[in-house]
Wavefront OBJ file of the C-alpha trace (Angstrom):
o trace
v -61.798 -21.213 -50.541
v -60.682 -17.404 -50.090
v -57.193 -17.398 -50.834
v -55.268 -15.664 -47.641
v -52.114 -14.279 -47.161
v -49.515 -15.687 -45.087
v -46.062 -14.340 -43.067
v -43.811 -16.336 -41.812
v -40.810 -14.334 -39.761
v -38.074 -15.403 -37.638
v -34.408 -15.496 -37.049
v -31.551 -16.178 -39.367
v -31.340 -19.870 -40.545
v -34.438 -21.122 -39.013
v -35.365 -23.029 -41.956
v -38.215 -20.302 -42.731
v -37.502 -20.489 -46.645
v -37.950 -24.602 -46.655
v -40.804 -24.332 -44.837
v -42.459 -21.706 -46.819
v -41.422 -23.195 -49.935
v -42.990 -26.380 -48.691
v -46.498 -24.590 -47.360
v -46.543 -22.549 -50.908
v -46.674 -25.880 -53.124
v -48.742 -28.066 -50.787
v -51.527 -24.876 -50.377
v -50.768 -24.104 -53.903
v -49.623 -20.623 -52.907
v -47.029 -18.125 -54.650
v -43.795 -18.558 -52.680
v -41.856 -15.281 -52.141
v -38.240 -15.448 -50.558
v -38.002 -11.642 -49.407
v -34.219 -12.510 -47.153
v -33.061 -12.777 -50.599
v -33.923 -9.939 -51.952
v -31.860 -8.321 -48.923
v -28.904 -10.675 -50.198
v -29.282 -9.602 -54.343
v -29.037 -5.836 -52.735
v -25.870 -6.963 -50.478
v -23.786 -8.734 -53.292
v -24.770 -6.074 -55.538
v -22.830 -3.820 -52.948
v -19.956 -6.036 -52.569
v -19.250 -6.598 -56.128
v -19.015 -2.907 -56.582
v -16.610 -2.043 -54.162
v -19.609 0.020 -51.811
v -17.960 -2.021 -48.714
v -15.001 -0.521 -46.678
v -12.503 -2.389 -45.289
v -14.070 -1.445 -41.897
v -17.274 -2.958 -43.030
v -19.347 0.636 -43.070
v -21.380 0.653 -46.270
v -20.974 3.726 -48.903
v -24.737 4.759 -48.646
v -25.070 7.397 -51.029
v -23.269 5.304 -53.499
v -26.093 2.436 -52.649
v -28.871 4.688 -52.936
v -28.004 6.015 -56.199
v -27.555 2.548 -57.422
v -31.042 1.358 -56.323
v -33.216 2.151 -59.223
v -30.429 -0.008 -61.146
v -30.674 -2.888 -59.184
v -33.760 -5.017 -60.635
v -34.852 -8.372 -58.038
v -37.026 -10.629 -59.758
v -37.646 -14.314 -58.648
v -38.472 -17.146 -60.737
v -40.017 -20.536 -60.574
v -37.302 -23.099 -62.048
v -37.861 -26.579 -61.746
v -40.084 -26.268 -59.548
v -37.703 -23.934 -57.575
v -37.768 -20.097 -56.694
v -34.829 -18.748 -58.164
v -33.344 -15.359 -57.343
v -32.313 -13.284 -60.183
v -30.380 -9.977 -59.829
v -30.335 -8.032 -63.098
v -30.981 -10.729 -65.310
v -28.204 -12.765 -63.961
v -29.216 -16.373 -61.412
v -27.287 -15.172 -58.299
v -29.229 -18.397 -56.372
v -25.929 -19.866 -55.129
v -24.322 -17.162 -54.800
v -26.635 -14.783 -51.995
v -26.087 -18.120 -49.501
v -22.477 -17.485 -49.420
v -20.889 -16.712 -45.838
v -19.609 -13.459 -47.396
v -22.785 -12.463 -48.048
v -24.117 -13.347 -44.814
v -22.000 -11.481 -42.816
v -23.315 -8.427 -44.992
v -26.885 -8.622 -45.423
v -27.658 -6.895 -41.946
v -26.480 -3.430 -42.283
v -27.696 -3.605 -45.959
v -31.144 -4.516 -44.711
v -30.864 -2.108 -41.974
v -30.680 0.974 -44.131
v -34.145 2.329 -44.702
v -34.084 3.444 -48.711
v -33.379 -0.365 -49.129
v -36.206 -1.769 -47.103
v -38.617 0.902 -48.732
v -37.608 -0.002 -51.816
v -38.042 -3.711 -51.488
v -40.775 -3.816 -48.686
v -42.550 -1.750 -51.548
v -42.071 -4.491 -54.008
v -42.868 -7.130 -51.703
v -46.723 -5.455 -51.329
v -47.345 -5.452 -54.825
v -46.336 -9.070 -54.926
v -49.309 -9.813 -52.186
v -51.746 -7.896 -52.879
v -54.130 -10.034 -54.082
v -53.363 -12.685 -51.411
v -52.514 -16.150 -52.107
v -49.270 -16.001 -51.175
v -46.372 -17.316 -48.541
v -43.793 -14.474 -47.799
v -40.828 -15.097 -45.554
v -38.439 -12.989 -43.987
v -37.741 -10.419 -41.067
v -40.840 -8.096 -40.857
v -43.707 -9.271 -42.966
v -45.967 -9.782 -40.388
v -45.311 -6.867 -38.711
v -44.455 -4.403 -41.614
v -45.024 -5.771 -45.064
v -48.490 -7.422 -44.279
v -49.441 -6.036 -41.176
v -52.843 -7.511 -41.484
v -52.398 -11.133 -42.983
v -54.555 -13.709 -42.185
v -51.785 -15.829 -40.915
v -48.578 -15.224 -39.035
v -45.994 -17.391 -37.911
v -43.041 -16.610 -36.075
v -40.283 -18.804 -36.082
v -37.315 -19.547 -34.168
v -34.654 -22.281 -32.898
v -31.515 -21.896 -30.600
v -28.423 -20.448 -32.136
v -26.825 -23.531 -31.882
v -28.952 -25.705 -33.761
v -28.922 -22.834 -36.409
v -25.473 -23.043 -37.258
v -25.346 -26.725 -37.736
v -28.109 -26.321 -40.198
v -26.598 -23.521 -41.820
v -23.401 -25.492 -41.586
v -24.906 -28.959 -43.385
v -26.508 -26.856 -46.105
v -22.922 -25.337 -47.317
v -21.260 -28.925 -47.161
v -24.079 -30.027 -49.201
v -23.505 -27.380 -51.588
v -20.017 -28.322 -51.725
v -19.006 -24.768 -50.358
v -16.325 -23.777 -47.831
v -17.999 -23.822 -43.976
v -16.670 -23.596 -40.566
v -19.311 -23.835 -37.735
v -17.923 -21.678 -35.393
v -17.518 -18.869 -38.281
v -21.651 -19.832 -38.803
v -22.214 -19.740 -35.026
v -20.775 -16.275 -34.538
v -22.311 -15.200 -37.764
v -25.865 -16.270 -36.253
v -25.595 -14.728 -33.226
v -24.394 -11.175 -34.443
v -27.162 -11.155 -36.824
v -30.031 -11.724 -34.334
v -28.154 -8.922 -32.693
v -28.403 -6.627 -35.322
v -31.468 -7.575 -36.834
v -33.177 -7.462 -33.453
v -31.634 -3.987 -32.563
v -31.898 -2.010 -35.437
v -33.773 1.369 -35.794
v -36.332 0.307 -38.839
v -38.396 -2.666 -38.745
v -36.342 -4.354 -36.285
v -37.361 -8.350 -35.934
v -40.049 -8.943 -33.338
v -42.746 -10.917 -33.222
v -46.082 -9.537 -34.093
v -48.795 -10.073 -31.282
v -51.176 -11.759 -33.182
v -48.338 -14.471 -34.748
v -47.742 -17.797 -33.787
v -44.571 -18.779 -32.309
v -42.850 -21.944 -33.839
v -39.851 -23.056 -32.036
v -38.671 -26.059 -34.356
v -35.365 -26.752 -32.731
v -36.542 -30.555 -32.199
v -38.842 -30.982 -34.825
v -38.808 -33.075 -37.986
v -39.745 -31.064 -41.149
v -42.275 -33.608 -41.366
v -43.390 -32.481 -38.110
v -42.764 -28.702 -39.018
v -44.926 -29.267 -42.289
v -47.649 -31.009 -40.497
v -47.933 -28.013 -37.849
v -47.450 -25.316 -40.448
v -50.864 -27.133 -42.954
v -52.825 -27.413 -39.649
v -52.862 -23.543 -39.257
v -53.345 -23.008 -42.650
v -56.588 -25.101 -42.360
v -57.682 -23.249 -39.215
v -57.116 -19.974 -40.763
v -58.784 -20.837 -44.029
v -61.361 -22.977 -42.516
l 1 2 3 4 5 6 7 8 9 10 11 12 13 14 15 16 17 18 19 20 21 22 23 24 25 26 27 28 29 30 31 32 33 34 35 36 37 38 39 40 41 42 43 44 45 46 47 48 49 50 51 52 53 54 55 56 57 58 59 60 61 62 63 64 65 66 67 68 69 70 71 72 73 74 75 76 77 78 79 80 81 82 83 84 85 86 87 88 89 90 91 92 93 94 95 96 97 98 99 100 101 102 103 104 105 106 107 108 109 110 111 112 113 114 115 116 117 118 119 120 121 122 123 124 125 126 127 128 129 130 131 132 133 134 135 136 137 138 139 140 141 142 143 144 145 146 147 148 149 150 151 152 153 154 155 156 157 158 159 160 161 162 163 164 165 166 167 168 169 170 171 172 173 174 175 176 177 178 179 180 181 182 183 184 185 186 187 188 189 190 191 192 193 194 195 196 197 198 199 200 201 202 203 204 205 206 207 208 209 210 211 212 213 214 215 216 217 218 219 220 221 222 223 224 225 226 227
């Protein structure tokens, strides 16, 4: 069976790292989380000091810094693992600090060349599962599958909400809800590779769906698309 290449885009919190995850193993696929990459790049900046108070971002400082700032992602347990210059940062990148930092990082263009350029060698041979903001449209403007995903705002947060409890790290819903909503804002409205949906993806809305459900819908356009 030729081995294809699949994108799977959508807004924040959707669940689009689960369900890749989930696709990669079943398909037996590479899974690649690209959002964070964007996240490994944001703490970077915040534990060097390249935030202001006002929240603008030090840019020259950043770009300097990028050929220093090595992603790679591992398989542990069975997991992908994000490591940031040797050091597992998993737990840390899903912080609500470093969500309400990852969109202007991932809106500055030496940063998404730098890592959209990484992501391509990852793919290029296909068999892979890539999630994130613009694979579909950008990264892998021509893979064989494309799914777009998305959910309201609402239900978002509460997922984004259960996941920190579960983690046994500090969350507040409304904090999550306003944290969604301003980064579909800015994700949406920035000037390079701003989320869209590609014409040619598939729209998921899983707001009432199982995962069960989700993974079911997901493996029956895989088979289409492979078939």
């Amino acid at each position: 069976m030729k081995q294809i290449t699949i994108a799977i885009d959508g807004h924040s919190s959707c669940g689009k790292s689960t369900m890749a995850k989930a696709l990669a193993r079943r398909v037996g696929y590479v899974y690649v989380d690209t959002g964070a990459m964007y996240r490994s790049v944001t703490l970077y900046a915040l534990r060097h000091g390249l935030f202001a108070a006002d929240g603008s971002i030090n840019t020259e400082a950043l770009r300097a810094a990028m050929a220093d700032i090595v992603i790679d992602q591992r398989l542990i347990d069975g997991t992908t693992t994000t490591f940031l210059n040797g050091e597992n940062v998993e737990r840390e990148i899903r912080s609500l600090e470093v969500s309400n930092h990852v969109s202007p990082i991932a809106a500055l263009d030496f940063v998404r060349t730098a890592l959209v350029a990484q992501q391509q060698r990852m793919g290029q041979d296909g068999g892979i599962v890539m999630d994130g903001r613009d694979i579909g449209t950008v990264v892998f403007p021509h893979a064989e599958l494309k799914i777009f995903v998305t959910a309201s705002a609402q239900v978002r947060a509460q997922r984004r909400y259960d996941e920190l409890q579960q983690k046994g790290m500090p969350a507040d819903y409304e904090a999550i809800l306003k944290n969604v909503e301003e980064r579909d804002y800015i994700d949406s409205h920035r000037e390079v590779s701003p989320l869209r949906q590609a014409p040619d993806a598939l729209l998921l809305d899983n707001s009432h769906m199982t995962i069960a459900e989700q993974d079911e819908w997901l493996i029956a356009r895989f088979r289409e698309a492979t078939a």
